[in-house]
Every structure is written in C-alpha cells, then in structure tokens.
C-alpha positions in Angstrom: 0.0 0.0 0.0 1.6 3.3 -1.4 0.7 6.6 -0.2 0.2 9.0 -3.2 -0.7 12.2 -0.8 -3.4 12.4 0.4 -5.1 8.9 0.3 -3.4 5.2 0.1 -3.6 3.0 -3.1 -2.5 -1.0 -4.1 -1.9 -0.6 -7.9 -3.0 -3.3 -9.8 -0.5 -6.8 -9.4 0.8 -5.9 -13.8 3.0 -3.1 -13.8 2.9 -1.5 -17.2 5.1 1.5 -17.9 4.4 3.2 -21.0 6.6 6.7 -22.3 3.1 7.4 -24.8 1.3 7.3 -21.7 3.6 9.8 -19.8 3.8 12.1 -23.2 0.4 12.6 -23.2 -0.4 13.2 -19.5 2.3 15.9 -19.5 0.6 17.1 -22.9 -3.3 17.3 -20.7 -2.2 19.0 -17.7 0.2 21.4 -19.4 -2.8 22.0 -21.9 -5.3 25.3 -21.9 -8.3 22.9 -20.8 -10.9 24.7 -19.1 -11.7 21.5 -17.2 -8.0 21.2 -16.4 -8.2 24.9 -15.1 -11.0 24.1 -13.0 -8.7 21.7 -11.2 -5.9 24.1 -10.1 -6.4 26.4 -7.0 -6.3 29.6 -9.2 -9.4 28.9 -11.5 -11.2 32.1 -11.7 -15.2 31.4 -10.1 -18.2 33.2 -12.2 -19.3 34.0 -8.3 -17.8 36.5 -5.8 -17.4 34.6 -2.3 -18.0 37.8 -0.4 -21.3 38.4 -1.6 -23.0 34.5 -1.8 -21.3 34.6 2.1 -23.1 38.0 3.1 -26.6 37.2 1.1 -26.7 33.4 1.7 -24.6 32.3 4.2 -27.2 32.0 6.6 -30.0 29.6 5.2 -29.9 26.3 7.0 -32.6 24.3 4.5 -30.6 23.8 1.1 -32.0 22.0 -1.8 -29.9 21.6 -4.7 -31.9 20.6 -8.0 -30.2 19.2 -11.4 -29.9 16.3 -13.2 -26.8 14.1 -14.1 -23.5 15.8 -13.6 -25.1 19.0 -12.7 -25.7 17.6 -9.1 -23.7 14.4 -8.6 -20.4 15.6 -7.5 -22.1 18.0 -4.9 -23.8 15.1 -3.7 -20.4 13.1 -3.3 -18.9 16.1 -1.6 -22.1 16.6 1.0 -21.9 12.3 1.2 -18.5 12.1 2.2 -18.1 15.0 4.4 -21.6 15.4 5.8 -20.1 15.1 9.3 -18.2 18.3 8.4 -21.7 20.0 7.6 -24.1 21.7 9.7 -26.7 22.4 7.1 -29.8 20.2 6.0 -29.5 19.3 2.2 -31.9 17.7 0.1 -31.1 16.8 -3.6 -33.7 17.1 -6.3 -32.2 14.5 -9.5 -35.1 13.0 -10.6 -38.8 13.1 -11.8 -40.8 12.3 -8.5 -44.9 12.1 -10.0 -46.1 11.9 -6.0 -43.6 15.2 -5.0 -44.2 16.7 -1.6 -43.3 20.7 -2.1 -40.7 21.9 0.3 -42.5 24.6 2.6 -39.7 25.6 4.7 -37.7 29.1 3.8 -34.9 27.3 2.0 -32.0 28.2 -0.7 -33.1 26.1 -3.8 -29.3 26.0 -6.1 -31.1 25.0 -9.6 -28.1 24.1 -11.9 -28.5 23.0 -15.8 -25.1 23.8 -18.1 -27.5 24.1 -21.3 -30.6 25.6 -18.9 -32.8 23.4 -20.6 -32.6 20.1 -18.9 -35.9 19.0 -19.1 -36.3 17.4 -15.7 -34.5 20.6 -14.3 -36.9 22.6 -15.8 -40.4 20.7 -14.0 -38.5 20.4 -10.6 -37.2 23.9 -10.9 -41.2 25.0 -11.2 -42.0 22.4 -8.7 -39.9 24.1 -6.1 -39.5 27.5 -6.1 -41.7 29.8 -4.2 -42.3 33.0 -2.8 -40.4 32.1 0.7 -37.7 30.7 -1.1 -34.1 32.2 -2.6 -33.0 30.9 -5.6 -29.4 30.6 -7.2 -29.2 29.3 -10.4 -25.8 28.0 -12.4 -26.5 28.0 -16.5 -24.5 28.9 -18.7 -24.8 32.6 -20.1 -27.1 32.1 -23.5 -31.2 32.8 -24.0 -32.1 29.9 -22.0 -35.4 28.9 -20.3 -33.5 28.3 -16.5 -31.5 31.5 -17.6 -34.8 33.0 -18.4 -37.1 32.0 -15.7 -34.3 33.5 -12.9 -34.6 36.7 -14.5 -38.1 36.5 -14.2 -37.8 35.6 -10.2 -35.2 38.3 -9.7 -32.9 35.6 -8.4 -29.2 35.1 -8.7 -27.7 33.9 -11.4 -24.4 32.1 -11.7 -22.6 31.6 -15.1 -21.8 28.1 -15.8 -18.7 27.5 -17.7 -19.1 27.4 -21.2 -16.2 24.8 -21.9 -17.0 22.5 -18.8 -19.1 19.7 -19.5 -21.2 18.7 -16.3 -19.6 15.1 -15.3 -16.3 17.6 -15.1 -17.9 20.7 -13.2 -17.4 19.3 -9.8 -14.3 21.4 -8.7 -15.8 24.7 -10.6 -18.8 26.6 -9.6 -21.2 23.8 -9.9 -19.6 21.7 -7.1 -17.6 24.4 -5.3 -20.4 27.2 -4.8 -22.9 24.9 -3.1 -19.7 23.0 -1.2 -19.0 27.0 -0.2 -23.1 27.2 1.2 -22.4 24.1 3.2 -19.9 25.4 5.2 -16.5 23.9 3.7 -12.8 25.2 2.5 -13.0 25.0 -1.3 -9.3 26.4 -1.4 -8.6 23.1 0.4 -10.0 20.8 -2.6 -7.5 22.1 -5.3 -4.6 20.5 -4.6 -3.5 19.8 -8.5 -0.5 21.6 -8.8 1.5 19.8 -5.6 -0.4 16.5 -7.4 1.5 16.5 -10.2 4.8 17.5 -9.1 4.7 14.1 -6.9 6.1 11.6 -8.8 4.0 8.8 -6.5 0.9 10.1 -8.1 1.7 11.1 -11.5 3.6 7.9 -12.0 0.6 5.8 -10.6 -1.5 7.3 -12.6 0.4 6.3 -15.6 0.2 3.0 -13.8 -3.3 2.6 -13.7 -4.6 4.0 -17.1 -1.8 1.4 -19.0 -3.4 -1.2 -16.5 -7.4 -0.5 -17.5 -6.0 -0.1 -20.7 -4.4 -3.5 -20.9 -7.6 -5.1 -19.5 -10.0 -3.3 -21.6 -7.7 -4.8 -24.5 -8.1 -8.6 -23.0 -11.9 -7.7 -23.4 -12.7 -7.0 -19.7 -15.1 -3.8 -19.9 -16.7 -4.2 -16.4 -15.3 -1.8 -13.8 -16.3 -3.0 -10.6 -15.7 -1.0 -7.5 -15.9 -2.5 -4.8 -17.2 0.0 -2.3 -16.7 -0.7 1.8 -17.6 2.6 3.0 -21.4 4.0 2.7 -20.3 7.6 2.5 -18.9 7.3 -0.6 -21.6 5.8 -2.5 -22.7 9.3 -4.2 -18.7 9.6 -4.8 -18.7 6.6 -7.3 -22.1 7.3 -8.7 -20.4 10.7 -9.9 -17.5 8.2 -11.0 -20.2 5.7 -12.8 -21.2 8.5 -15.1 -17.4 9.8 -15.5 -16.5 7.2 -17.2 -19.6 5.9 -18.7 -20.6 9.0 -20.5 -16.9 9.9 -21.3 -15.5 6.2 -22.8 -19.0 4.9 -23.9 -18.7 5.4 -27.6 -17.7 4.2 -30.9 -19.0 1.0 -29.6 -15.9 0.9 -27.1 -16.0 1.8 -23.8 -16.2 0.7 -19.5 -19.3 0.1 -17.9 -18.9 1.0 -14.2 -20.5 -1.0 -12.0 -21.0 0.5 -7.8 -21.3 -2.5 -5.7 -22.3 -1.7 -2.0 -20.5 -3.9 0.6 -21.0 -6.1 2.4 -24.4 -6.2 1.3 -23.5 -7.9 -2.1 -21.5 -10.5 -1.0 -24.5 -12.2 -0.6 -25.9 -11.6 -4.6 -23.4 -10.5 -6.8 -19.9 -11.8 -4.7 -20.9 -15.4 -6.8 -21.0 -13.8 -10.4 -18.0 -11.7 -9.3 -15.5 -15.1 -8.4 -17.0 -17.9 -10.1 -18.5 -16.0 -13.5 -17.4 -15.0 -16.6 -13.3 -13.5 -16.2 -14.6 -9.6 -17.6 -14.2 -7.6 -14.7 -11.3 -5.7 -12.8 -12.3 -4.2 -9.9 -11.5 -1.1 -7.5 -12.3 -1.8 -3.8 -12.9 1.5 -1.5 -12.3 1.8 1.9 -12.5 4.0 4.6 -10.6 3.6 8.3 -12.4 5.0 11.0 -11.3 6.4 14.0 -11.1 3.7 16.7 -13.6 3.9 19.4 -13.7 1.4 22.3 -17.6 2.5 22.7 -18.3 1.2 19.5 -17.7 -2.5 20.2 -20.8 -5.0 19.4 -22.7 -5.7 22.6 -22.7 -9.6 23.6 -26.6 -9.8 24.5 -27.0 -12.8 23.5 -23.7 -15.9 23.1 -21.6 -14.0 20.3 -18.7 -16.3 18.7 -15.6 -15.5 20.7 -14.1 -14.0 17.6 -16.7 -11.1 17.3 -16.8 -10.4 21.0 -15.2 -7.2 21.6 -15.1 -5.9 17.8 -16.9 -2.8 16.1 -18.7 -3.2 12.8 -15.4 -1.2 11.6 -13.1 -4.0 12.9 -15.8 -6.2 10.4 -16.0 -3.9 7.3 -12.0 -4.2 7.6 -11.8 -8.0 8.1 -14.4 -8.7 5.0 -12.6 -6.1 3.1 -8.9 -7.6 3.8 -10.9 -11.2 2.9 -12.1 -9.9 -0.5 -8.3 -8.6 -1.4 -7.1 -12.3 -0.2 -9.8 -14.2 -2.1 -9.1 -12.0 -5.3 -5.4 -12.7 -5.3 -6.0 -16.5 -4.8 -7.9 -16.6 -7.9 -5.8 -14.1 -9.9 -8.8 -11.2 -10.3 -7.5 -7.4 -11.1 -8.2 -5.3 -8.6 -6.4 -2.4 -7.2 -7.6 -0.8 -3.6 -7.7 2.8 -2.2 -7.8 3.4 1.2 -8.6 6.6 2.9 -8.1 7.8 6.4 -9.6 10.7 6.7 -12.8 12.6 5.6 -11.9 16.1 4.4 -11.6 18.6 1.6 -8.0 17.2 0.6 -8.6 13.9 0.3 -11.7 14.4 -1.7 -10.0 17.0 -4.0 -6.9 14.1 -4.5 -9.7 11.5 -5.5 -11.6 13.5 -8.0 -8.3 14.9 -9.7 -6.8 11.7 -10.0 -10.8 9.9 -11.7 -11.0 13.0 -14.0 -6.8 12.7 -14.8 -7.4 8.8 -15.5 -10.4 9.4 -17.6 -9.3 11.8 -19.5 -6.1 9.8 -20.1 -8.2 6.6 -21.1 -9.9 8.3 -23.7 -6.9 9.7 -25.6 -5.1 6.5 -25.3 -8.6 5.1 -26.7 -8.7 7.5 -29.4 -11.8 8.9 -28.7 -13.1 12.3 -27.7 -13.7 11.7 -23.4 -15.2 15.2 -23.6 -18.5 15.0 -25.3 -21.6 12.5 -25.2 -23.4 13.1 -28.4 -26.4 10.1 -27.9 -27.4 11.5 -25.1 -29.2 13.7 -26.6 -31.0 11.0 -29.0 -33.5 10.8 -25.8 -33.8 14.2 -25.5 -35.2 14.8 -29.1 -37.1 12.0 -28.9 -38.9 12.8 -25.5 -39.4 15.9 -26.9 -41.6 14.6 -30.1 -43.7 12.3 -28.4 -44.9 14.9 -25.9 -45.7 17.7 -28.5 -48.0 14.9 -30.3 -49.8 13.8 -26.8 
C-alpha cells in the first residue's frame, strides 16, 4: 500500500510502464483545458465569495436541483463529508410524480449547463416559491432556466461554457454549493502539488496502461468494490465519469458500484466464479477507533466477534475480499482513505478525471462529449408535442 498524498492505493498486481502514456499526461495538464483549469487552486469562479457569504450564508434548508452531472459531484462532496456540515440538504435529480413541495424558507441551487434540462426545468417549477431564494448555475445564453431566474429576480451564476457537467465538480457547480455548506473550497485544489509528486503522477500512468491492458483482454466491467457507505454518491459521480466519457464508438467501460458487504450475498458469486470480464477497485475507509463502539454480547456471540466494532468487520471482510481475489488471480487495485476532508476528496476527483481523460486519448476517442445522449432528449421531446 503506497501513499500518493493524500489517500493510500494497491496498484493493480501488472506493472505497465508506458513513455506514450507519460507524453500525453504531461501534454493534458500542461494543456489550456478549461476542465483542467477548474482543477488548479487559481481557476477564476463566475461568483464572488463575499457576496453569496453575506446574502446566503445564513440559510440552514438547502435543496440543490439538477440532473446528471449537474448535481452528482455536490452530492459526493455533502456524502463524504456530511459530518463536516451543519446544514440540511436535500437533492432534487429525478422526476418524483407523488412530489411533496418543500415549505420551509430554504436556498433552492437549480443548476442545468445548457438551462434546458428538461427534468431541471419541472422540478425547478415544482420548487420555487415566494419564501424561497434561488441561485441558479447555467450557462450565459437565452435559455429557459436563464430565463425563468430573471423573471424571479434571483441570482444567477454563469456556468462555464467549456465545462461539461460530469467535469464541473471542482468549478462553480460543485464548489459554490460545497462553499453554502460550510466547507474550504481552497482546500480541494490540490492539482499543482499532485503532479509535481512523482508517486501520483507515476501511478496514474500505472493505472490507465493497466485499465487499458484489461479493456484490451476484453474486460469492460469496472467494478468498485465500495466498503464505505459515504462514498456511494462519490462513485455514482465516478459511474457516469467514465460511462458518459468512454462509452462510444461501440468501445467503452461500464462502471459498475457494488455496495458492501451487502453484495456479497448476490453479486460476490457472479463476481468469483463468473465470466473472467471484470477488474475491480475496492474503497475503503478507516475509522477512527472507538472502544464505545464495540458490538454488545446480548445474547452468546462467537468468541471472535466479542469485543469488535462493525469497523473491525467492514476491515476484516474487506482484507478477505483482497485475499480471495489474489488467490484466484482477479485485477483489482484498492484505495484506502483515512480521513474525511476537503484534501482527500479534492486528491480523489483529480486523480478519476486525470485517469479518464487519459483513457480516452489513449482510446482514441473524444472523453469530452456525449453526443447520444441527446438521441433521448429529441425523442422525448416529439412524443410529448403529439400527446
């Protein structure tokens, strides 16, 4: 187990070196990338801190409504540091037809790149009120979102142009409401000191010629294997990283988030005794130990759970799965984290958007745009204007 900075990682068993690899690393973060820029401590925000603090600061209901990559990296960031926040946050990201409205005097943060999101649109009418402020992120065009905050006299926050949403999560979109919450966002952009260490920029390399090499064998399943419930949203924002980024050209990785321990007991099965097209990640979290969090023996507990907390378990099953997988020769890698804050988040996203971003130009296709996504859109759109 290496420490890269901020958070610990097993490579996978195949070291693969490659100088193309390096070449074009070097060639993405040196590059004028706007979604490289929002990665480095001096990206310029389309907000002024000083005023969101003084007008907003003080609302304790937040409810942040978007769909997709609009909203999925603030949920990671609330998920895995929600014992940092004081605030109560709710997340709008889907069509609800039995919705309860929200009657408290809350914040509503309404974010669609394009303003048009359909979904965003209904939920965006849904919930905002009289009693409520609104904020909304959207890029700076004749839009209906763009449009309809004009209309409310609310705030409106440009959304960078060049900044797809599965990317956004260290510019406004993710840092603004992380800002609301109560948290450092100076302390997520960590990219320059990232990749002047050699451990990570080298283990990055690592990796991508790794994924690369399996994806090559014909394994397109990547399975993380997640040990810590906190970072659930975390690798739901990673799912649609990768899937909406590598998914094309009939190529790509379908990411697959499997909760544990829970799926030891369905998908654990498929996962060692099915077909060999998987390589897995497996995510875990060390907690602080605490004697008052032992099991209680109310009732003839086997001598070798007496005395242990379900962290001393979630450790055990996760050391078991690392053991099992090596005995019958599956790739995995496995990050482990110690601690819940702003760095260690900031280190985890750089390093999934760096490795994507990589994968795609070592794939030879474009990571940065998702062009049949929109074949839904249109045709949602047609069947509604002839209903």
């Amino acid at each position: 187990m290496i420490k890269i900075k901020y958070f610990f990682l097993k490579d996978f068993t195949k070291e693969k070196k490659s100088k193309i690899l390096k070449k074009k690393l070097i060639e993405i973060v040196n590059s004028k990338n706007e979604i490289i820029n929002s990665l480095k401590p001096d990206y310029d925000y389309s907000f002024s801190k000083k005023l969101i603090n003084r007008t907003y600061k003080n609302f304790f209901f937040i409810n942040v409504i978007g769909m997709g990559g609009s909203i999925l990296g603030t949920k990671a960031i609330f998920g895995f540091l929600k014992n940092k926040i004081k605030k109560k946050v709710k997340f709008t990201d889907n069509l609800v037809p039995n919705y309860k409205k929200i009657n408290n005097k809350n914040l509503n943060i309404i974010v669609s790149k394009s303003g048009n999101t359909l979904e965003t649109i209904i939920n965006s009418n849904i919930y905002t009120c009289k009693n409520n402020k609104n904020i909304f992120i959207t890029e700076n065009t004749e839009n209906y979102l763009r449009k309809f905050a004009m209309k409310l006299k609310a705030e409106v926050v440009d959304h960078n142009n060049f900044i797809g949403g599965r990317y956004s999560v260290l510019s406004e979109v993710g840092m603004l409401p992380a800002f609301l919450f109560g948290l450092n966002v100076d302390k997520f952009k960590k990219f320059n000191e990232l990749i002047k260490n050699k451990l990570f920029f080298n283990n990055l390399i690592n990796n991508v010629a790794n994924i690369f090499y399996y994806i090559k064998k014909k394994k397109f399943n990547s399975v993380i294997i997640n040990y810590d419930e906190d970072s659930d949203d975390l690798f739901k924002w990673y799912q649609q990283l990768v899937a909406e980024s590598l998914g094309k050209k009939g190529m790509g990785i379908f990411p697959i988030v499997s909760s544990m321990p829970k799926d030891n007991h369905s998908l654990l099965q498929l996962y060692l005794d099915g077909p060999k097209n998987n390589f897995f990640t497996i995510f875990y979290a060390h907690e602080k130990k605490n004697k008052n969090n032992a099991i209680k023996n109310y009732f003839n507990l086997e001598k070798y759970i007496k005395n242990k907390s379900i962290s001393n378990i979630l450790e055990a099953k996760k050391i078991a799965t690392e053991n099992v997988f090596l005995k019958n020769k599956l790739p995995f890698r496995s990050i482990n984290i110690y601690n819940k804050n702003e760095e260690v988040l900031g280190e985890l996203f750089t390093f999934f958007i760096l490795e994507t971003i990589l994968l795609g130009k070592i794939m030879k296709i474009n990571p940065f745009d998702q062009p049949a996504v929109e074949l839904i859109k249109k045709e949602t759109k047609i069947i509604l204007q002839h209903n």
